[in-house]
C-alpha positions as CSV (number, residue, x, y, z in Angstrom):
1,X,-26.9,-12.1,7.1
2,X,-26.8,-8.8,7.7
3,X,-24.9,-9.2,10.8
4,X,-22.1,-10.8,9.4
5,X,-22.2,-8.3,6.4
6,X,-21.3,-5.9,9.5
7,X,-18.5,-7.4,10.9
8,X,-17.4,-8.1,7.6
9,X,-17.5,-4.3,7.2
10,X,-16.0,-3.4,10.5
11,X,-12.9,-5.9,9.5
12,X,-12.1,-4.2,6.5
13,X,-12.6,-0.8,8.0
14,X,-9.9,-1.5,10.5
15,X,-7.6,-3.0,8.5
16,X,-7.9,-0.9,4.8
17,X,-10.3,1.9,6.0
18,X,-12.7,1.2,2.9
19,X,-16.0,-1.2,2.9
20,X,-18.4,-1.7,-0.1
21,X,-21.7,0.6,0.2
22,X,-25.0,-0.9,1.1
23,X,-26.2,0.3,-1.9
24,X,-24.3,-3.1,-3.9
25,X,-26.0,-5.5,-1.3
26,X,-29.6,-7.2,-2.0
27,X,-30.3,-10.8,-1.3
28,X,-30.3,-13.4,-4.1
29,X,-32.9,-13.3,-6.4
30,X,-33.9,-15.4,-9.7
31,X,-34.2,-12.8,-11.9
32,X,-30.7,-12.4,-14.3
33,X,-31.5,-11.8,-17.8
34,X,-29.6,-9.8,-19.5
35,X,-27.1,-9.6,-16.7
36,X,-23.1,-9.0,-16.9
37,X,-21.6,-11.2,-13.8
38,X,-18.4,-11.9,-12.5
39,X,-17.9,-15.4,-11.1
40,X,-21.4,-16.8,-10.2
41,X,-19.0,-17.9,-7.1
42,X,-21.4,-20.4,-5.1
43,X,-25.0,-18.9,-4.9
44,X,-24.5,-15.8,-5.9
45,X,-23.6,-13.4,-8.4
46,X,-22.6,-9.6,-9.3
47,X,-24.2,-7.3,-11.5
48,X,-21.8,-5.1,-12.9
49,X,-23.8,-3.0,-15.1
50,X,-25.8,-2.2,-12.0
51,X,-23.0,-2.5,-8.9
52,X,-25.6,-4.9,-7.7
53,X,-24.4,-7.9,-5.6
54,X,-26.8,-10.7,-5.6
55,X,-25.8,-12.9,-2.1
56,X,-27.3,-16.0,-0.1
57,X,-24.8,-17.1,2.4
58,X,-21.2,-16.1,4.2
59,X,-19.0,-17.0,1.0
60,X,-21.2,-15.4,-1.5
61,X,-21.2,-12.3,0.3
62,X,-17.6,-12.0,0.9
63,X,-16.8,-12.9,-2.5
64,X,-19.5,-10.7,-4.4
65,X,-20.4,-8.2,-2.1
66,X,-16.9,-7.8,0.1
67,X,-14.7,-8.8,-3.5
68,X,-16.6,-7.6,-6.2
69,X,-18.7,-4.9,-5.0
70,X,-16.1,-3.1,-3.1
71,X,-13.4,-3.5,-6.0
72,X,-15.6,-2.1,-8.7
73,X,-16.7,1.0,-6.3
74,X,-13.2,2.1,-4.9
75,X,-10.3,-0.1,-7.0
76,X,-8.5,2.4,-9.4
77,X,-9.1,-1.1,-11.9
78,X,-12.3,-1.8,-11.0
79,X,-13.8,1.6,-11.5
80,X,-12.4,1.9,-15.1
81,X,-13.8,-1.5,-15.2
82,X,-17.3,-0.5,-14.5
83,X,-17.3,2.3,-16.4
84,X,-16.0,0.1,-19.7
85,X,-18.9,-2.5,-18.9
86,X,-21.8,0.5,-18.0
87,X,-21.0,2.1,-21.6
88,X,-20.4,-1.1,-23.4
89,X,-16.8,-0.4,-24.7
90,X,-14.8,-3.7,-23.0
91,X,-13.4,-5.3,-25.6
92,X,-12.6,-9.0,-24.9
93,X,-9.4,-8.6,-24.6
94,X,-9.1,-5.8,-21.9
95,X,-11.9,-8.3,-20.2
96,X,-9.3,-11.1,-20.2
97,X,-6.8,-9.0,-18.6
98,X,-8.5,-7.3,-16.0
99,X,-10.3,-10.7,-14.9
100,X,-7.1,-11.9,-12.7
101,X,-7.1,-8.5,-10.9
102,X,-11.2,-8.6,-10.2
103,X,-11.3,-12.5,-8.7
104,X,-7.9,-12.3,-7.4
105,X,-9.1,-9.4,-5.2
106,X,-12.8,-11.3,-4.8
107,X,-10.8,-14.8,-3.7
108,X,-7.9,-13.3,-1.4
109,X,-10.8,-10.6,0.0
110,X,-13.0,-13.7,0.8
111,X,-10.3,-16.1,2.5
112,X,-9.1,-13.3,4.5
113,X,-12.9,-12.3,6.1
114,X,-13.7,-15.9,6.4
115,X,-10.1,-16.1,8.7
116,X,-10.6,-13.1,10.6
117,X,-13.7,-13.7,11.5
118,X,-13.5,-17.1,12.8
119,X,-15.4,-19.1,10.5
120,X,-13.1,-22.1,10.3
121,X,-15.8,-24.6,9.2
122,X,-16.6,-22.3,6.6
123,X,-13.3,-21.7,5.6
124,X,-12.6,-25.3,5.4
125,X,-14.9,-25.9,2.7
126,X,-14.4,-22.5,1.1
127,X,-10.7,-23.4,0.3
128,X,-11.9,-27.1,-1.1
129,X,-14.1,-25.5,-3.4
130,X,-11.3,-23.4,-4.7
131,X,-9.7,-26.2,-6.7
132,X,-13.1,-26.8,-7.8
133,X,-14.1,-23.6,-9.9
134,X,-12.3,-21.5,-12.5
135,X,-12.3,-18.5,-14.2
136,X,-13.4,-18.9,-18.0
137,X,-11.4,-16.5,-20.0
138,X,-13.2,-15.1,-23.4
139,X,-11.2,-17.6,-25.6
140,X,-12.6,-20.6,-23.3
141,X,-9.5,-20.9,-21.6
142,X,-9.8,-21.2,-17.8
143,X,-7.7,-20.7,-14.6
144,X,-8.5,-22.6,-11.2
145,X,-9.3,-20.4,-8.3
146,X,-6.9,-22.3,-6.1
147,X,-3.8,-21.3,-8.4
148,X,-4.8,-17.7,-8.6
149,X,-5.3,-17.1,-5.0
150,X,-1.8,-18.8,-4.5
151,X,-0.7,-16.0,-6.4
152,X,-2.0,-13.7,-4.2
153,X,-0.7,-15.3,-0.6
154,X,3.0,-15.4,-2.2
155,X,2.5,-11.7,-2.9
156,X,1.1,-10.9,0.1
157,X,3.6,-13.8,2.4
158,X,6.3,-11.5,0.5
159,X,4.8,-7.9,0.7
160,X,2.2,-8.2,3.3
161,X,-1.5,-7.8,2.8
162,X,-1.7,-4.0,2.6
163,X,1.5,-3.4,-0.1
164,X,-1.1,-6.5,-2.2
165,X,-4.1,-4.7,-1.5
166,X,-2.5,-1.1,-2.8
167,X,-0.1,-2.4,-4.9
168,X,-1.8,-4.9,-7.2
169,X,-5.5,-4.5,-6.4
170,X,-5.3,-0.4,-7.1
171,X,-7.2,1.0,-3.8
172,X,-6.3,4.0,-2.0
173,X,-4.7,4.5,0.6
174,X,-6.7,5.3,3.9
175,X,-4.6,5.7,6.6
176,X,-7.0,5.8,10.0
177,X,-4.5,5.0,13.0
178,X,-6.7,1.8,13.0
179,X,-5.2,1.2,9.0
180,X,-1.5,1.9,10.0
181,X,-1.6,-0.1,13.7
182,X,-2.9,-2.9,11.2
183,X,-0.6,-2.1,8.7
184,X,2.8,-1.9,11.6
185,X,1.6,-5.0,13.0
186,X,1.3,-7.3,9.5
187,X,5.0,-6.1,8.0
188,X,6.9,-9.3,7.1
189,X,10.0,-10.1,9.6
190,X,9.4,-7.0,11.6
191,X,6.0,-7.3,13.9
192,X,7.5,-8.5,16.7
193,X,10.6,-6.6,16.9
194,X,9.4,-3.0,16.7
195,X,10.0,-0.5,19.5
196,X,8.6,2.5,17.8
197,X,6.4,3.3,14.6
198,X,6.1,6.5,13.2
199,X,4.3,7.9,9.7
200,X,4.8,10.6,7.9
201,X,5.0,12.2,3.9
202,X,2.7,13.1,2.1
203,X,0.1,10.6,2.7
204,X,-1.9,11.2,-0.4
205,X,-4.3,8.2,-1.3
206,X,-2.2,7.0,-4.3
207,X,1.0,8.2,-2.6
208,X,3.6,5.7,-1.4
209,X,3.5,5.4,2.6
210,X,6.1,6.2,4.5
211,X,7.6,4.5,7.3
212,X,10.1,5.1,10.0
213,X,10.3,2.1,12.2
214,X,12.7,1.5,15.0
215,X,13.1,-2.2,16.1
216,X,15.0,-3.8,19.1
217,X,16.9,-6.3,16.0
218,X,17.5,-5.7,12.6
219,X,19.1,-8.4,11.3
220,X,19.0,-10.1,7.4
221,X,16.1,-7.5,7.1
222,X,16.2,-5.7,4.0
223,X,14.2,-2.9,3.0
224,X,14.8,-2.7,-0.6
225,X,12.2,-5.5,-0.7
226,X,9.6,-3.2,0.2
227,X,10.1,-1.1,-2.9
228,X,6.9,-0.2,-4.1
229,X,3.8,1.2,-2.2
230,X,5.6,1.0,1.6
231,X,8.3,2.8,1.8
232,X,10.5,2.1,4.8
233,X,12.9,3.7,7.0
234,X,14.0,1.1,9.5
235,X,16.4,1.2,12.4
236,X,17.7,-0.6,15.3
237,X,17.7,1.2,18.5
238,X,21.5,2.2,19.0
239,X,21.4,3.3,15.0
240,X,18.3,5.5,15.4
241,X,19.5,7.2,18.5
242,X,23.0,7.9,16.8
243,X,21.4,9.5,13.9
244,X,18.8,11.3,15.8
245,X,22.6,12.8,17.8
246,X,23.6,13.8,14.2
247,X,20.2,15.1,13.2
248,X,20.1,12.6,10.0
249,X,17.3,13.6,7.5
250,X,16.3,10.1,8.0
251,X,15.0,10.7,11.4
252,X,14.4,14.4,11.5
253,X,12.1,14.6,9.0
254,X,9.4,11.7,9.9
255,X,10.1,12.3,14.2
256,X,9.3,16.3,13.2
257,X,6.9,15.9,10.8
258,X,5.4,12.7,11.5
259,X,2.6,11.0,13.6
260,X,2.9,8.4,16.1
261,X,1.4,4.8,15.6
262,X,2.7,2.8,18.3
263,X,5.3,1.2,20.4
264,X,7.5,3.6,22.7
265,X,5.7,7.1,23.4
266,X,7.8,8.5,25.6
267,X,10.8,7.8,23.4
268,X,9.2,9.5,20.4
269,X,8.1,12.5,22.7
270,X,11.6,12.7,24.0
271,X,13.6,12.6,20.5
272,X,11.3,14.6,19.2
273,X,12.1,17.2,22.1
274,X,15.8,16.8,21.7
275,X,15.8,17.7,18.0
276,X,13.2,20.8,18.2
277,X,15.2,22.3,21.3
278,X,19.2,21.3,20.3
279,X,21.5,23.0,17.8
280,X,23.5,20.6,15.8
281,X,27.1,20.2,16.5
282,X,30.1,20.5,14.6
283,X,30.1,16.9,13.8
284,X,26.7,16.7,12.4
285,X,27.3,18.9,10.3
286,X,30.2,17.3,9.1
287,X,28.3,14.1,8.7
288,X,25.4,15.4,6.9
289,X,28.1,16.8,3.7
290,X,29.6,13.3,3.9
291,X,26.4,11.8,3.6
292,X,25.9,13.9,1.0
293,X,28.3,13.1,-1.1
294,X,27.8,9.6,-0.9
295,X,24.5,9.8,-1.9
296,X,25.6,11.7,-5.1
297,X,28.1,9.1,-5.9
298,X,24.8,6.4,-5.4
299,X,22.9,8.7,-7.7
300,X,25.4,8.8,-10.4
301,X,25.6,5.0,-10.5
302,X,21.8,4.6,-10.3
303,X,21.7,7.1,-13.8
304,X,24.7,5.2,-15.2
305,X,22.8,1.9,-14.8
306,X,19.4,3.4,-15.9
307,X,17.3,3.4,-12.6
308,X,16.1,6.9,-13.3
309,X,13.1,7.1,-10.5
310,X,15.7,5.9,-7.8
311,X,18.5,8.4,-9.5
312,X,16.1,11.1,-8.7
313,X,14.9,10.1,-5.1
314,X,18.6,9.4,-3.9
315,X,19.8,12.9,-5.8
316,X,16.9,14.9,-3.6
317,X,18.6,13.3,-1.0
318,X,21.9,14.3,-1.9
319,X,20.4,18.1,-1.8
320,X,18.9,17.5,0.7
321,X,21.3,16.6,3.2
322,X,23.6,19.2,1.7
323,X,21.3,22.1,2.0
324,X,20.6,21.0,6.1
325,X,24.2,21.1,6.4
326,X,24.8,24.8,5.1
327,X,21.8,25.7,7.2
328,X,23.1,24.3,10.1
329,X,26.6,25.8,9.9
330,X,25.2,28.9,9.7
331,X,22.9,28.4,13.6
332,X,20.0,27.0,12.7
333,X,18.0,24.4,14.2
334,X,16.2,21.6,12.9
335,X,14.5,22.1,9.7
336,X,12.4,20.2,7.5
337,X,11.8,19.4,3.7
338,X,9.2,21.8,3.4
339,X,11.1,24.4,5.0
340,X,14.1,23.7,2.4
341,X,14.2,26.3,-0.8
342,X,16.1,25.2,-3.6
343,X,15.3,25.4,-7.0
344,X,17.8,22.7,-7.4
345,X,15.8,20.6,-5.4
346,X,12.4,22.1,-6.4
347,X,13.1,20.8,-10.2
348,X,14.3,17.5,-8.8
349,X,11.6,16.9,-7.1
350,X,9.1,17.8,-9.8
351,X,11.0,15.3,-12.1
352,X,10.5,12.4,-9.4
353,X,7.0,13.5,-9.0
354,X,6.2,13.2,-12.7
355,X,7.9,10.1,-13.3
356,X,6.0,8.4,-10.8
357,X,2.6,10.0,-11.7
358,X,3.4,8.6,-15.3
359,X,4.4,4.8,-13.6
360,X,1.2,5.0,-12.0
361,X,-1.2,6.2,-15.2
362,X,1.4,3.6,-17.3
363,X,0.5,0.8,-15.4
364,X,-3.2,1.3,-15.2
365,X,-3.2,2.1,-19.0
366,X,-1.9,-1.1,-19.8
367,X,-4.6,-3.0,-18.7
368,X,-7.1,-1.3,-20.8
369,X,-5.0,-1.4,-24.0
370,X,-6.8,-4.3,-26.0
């Protein structure tokens, strides 16, 4: 057992840089009086009021140990959770709501180790069981396991597993080069087109992560539907290499500030070298007040329309690419954000950083509002 609780661990290291601590993990026992559980999925069980998670074979671990234990220590949800259940205060109703987000995580988590790690017979009967067991609301109304973890392979067939696993299961981000090669390699429509990776921002652990990716096709791709947690920048070859000539804010900014993933090194290495060493021409700077001005006019029609969060990112970029432009006309060389003062921009900025701050706590809130 405990050798397949460390490959389980190693799995989910290298794919979301967290594992549940050792602390949760004891082997079944009889004793559960006066216990608060979640699922009694198989033989096992999890103690919630103690972050104790009582196991006996491969699918009880990953679903009590892997899926409960690990949601309730590091989950955003989970922890509130916890601390509702610990002090007694969880009203049924924030119970109720929460209970899709705690064996959502506990079924998709479980699946997913059982498929990495090869255990296909295991698996096998694992997803048969699914349509067998559901999850018993406080009104006596139940949900089948096998229609909730649908719900979670459409989300994560149409985000990928790591927007899911931020996104809707509330973990931080932790972005080990091991996390982002995992996280590169797994984006919908793109894994096996992409020449070069690169991340950059701010990469705070409840931060959006941003993307620059540069693929040999880009074709029907659209990156508006990664709107959320993953934020994406994505170009085909010719396009990146054109903007890179123009010194677009779109490519300075994550090749200058930015760390390499994978794909083409020695393309990063030389753009990178090209932009720190060239002064920008007459017709970048050009380009950049055009772009400019463009982006203003997508700003106004976002704050017409009442999209205030993307009014606010596309106006910083409207600064933005302004600001670079003055700079440039005056002899500079490539800058960066942080090297752009603005009040202007400073107060934008703020604003976008509030609003999404207040998304965030919204959304959380929600779920404990009985």
């Amino acid at each position: 057992m405990r050798e397949l609780l460390d490959e389980a661990n190693e799995v989910l290291q290298s794919y979301f840089g967290l594992c549940p601590s050792l602390r949760s993990f004891d082997r079944l026992c009889n004793v559960r009086s006066g216990v608060i559980s979640f699922s009694d999925f198989a033989d096992g069980f999890y103690d919630v009021s103690n972050h104790k998670a009582y196991v006996s074979d491969a699918p009880s671990l990953f679903h009590e140990f892997h899926g409960h234990a690990l949601f309730f220590e590091h989950s955003m949800i989970g922890k509130r959770v916890a601390e509702l259940i610990s002090n007694g205060n969880i009203s049924s109703a924030v119970f109720d709501k929460t209970l899709l987000f705690v064996e959502g995580h506990a079924i998709w988590t479980s699946a997913f180790l059982l498929d990495k790690l090869g255990l296909d017979d295991i698996f096998t009967v694992y997803e048969k069981s699914l349509c067998e067991r559901n999850v018993i609301f406080s009104d006596g109304r139940t949900l089948n396991y096998q229609e909730i973890y649908d719900v979670m392979k459409k989300a994560e067939n149409f985000y990928g597993m790591h927007d899911l696993w931020w996104r809707v299961f509330g973990f931080p981000r932790k972005l080990s080069k091991e996390v982002l090669e995992n996280l590169v390699r797994n984006l919908p429509g793109l894994s096996e087109k992409i020449i070069l990776a690169v991340v950059f921002g701010s990469r705070k652990e409840y931060s959006d992560v941003d993307l620059c990716i540069v693929v040999n096709e880009k074709k029907d791709f659209d990156c508006l539907s990664f709107r959320g947690i993953i934020d994406l920048a994505v170009y085909d070859l010719e396009e990146f290499l054109a903007k890179a000539r123009l010194f677009d804010v779109g490519v300075t900014e994550p090749i200058l500030t930015g760390d390499f993933i994978l794909g083409d090194k020695n393309l990063y290495e030389r753009i990178r070298q090209d932009l720190s060493n060239d002064v920008p021409s007459r017709e970048a700077v050009e380009y950049l007040r055009r772009t400019s001005k463009l982006l203003f006019e997508n700003a106004s029609a976002a704050k017409r329309s009442g999209m205030e969060e993307i009014y606010l990112e596309t106006l910083a970029y409207s600064i933005s690419y302004r600001l670079f432009a003055n700079a440039y006309e005056r002899g500079c060389k490539s800058l960066t954000f942080k090297e752009l003062c603005d009040p202007e921009l400073d107060n934008v900025r703020r604003k976008l950083s509030n609003l999404k701050r207040l998304s965030l706590d919204s959304l959380v809130s929600s779920l404990f509002i009985s």
